[in-house]
C-alpha positions as a Markdown table, in Angstrom:
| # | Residue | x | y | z |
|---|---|---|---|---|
| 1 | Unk | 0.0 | 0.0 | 0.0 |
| 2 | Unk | 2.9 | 2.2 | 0.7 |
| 3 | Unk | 4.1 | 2.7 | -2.9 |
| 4 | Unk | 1.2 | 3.4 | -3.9 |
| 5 | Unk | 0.1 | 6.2 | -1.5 |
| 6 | Unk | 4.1 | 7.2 | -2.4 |
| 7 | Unk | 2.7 | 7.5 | -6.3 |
| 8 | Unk | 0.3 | 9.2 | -5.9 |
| 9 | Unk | 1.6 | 11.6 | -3.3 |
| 10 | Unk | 4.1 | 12.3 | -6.5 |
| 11 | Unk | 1.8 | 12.9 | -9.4 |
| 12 | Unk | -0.5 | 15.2 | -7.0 |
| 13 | Unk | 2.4 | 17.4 | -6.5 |
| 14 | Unk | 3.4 | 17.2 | -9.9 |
| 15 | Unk | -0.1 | 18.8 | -10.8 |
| 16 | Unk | 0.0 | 21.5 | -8.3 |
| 17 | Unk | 3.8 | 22.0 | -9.8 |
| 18 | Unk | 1.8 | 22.5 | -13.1 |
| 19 | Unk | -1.1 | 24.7 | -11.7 |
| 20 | Unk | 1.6 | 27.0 | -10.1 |
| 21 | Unk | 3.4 | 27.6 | -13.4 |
| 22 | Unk | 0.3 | 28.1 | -14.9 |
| 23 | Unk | -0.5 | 30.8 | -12.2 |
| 24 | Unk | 2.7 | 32.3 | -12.6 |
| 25 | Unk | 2.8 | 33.0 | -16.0 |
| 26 | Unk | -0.6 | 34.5 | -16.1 |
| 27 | Unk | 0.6 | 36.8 | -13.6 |
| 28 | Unk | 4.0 | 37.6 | -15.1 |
| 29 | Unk | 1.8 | 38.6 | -18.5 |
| 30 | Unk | -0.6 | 40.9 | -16.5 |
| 31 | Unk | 2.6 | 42.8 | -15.0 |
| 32 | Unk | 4.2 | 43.0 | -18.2 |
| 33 | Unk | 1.2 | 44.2 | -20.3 |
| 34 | Unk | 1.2 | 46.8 | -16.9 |
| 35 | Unk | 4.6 | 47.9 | -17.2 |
| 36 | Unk | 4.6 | 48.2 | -21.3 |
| 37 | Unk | 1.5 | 50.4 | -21.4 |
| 38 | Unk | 2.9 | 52.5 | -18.9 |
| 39 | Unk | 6.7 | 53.0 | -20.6 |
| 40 | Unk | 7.7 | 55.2 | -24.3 |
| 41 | Unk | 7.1 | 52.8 | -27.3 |
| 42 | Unk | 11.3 | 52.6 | -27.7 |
| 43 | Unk | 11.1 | 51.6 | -23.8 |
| 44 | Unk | 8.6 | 49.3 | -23.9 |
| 45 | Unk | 9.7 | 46.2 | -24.7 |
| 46 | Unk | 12.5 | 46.1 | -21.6 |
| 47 | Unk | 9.6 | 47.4 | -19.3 |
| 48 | Unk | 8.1 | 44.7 | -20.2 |
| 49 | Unk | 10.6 | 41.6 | -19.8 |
| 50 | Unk | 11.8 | 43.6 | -16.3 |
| 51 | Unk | 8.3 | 43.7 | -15.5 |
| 52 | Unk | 7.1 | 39.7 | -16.7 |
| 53 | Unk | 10.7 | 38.4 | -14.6 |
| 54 | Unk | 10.1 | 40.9 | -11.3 |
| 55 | Unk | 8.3 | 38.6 | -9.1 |
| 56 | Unk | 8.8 | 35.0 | -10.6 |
| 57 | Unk | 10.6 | 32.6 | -8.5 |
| 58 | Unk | 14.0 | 32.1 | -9.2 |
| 59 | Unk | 13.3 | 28.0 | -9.9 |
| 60 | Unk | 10.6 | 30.3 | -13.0 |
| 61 | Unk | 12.5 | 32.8 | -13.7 |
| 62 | Unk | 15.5 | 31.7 | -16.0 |
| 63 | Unk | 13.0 | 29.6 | -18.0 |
| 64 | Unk | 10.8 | 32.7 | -18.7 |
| 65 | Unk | 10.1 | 33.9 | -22.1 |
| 66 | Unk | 8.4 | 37.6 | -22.3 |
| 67 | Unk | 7.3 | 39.2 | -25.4 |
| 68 | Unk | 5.3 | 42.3 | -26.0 |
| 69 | Unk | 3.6 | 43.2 | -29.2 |
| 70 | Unk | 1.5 | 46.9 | -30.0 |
| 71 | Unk | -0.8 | 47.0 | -32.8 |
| 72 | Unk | -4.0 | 49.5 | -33.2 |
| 73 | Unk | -3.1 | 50.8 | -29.9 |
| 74 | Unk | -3.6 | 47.7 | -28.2 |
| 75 | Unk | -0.3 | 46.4 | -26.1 |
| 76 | Unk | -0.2 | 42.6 | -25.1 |
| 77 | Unk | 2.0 | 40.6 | -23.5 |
| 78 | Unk | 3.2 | 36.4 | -23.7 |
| 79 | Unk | 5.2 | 34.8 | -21.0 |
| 80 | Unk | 6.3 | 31.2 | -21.5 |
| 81 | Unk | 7.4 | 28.7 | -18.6 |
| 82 | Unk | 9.1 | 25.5 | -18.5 |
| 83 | Unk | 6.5 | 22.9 | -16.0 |
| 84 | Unk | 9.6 | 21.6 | -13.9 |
| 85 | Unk | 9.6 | 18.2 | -13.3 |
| 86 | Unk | 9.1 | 17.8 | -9.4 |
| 87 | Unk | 11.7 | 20.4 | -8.1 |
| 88 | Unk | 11.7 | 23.7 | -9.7 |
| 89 | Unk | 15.2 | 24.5 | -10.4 |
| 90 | Unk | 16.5 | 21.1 | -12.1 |
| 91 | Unk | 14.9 | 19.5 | -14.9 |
| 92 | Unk | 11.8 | 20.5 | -16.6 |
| 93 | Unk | 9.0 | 19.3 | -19.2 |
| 94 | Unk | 9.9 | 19.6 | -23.0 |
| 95 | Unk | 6.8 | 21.9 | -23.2 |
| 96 | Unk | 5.7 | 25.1 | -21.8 |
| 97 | Unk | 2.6 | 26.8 | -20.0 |
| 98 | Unk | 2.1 | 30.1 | -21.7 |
| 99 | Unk | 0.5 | 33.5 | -20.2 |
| 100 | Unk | -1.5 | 36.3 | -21.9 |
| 101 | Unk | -2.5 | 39.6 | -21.1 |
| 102 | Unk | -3.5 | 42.7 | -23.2 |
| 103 | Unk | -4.4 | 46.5 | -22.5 |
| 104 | Unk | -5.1 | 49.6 | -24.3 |
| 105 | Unk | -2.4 | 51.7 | -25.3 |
| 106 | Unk | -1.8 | 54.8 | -23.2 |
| 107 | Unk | -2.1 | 58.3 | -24.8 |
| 108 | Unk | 0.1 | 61.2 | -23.5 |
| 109 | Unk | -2.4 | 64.1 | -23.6 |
């Protein structure tokens, strides 16, 4: 009985692993879209990858992939993370969980 309270003691975390990345990059999208529509247009796109890095975890954070994109005065934001495989830090999924966020450009009056 052991092993198996053992197994699935490890896939449980494993899915709570993959919830909390997918938390974290929704998260990391909303404060980049924040941070882009708040910076110049030449200054926006370092705004944003500060801002999508700033508060993920270190074990998240080298994994991250942040891009912001402006069309029709419309600013959004994609963050990618690796799903590490049951301790953030060492190896991770081939795939990624991926964040989205967009926002109405701001207008200098």
């Amino acid at each position: 009985m052991t092993p198996t309270i053992i197994a699935t003691l490890v896939v449980l975390w494993q899915l709570v692993l993959v919830g909390y990345t997918f938390t974290l990059a929704g998260n990391a999208a909303d404060e980049a879209v924040r941070a882009a529509t708040a910076a110049s247009p030449g200054e926006r796109q370092g705004a944003c990858r500060a801002a999508g890095v700033d508060k993920l975890p270190g074990a998240w954070e080298g994994s991250a992939d942040v891009d912001c994109g402006t069309g029709g005065g419309y600013v959004t934001a994609d963050v990618g993370i690796d799903v590490p495989i049951l301790f953030p830090g060492t190896v991770s999924f081939p795939f990624e969980v991926h964040g989205h966020a967009g926002a109405v450009e701001e207008e200098d009056d």
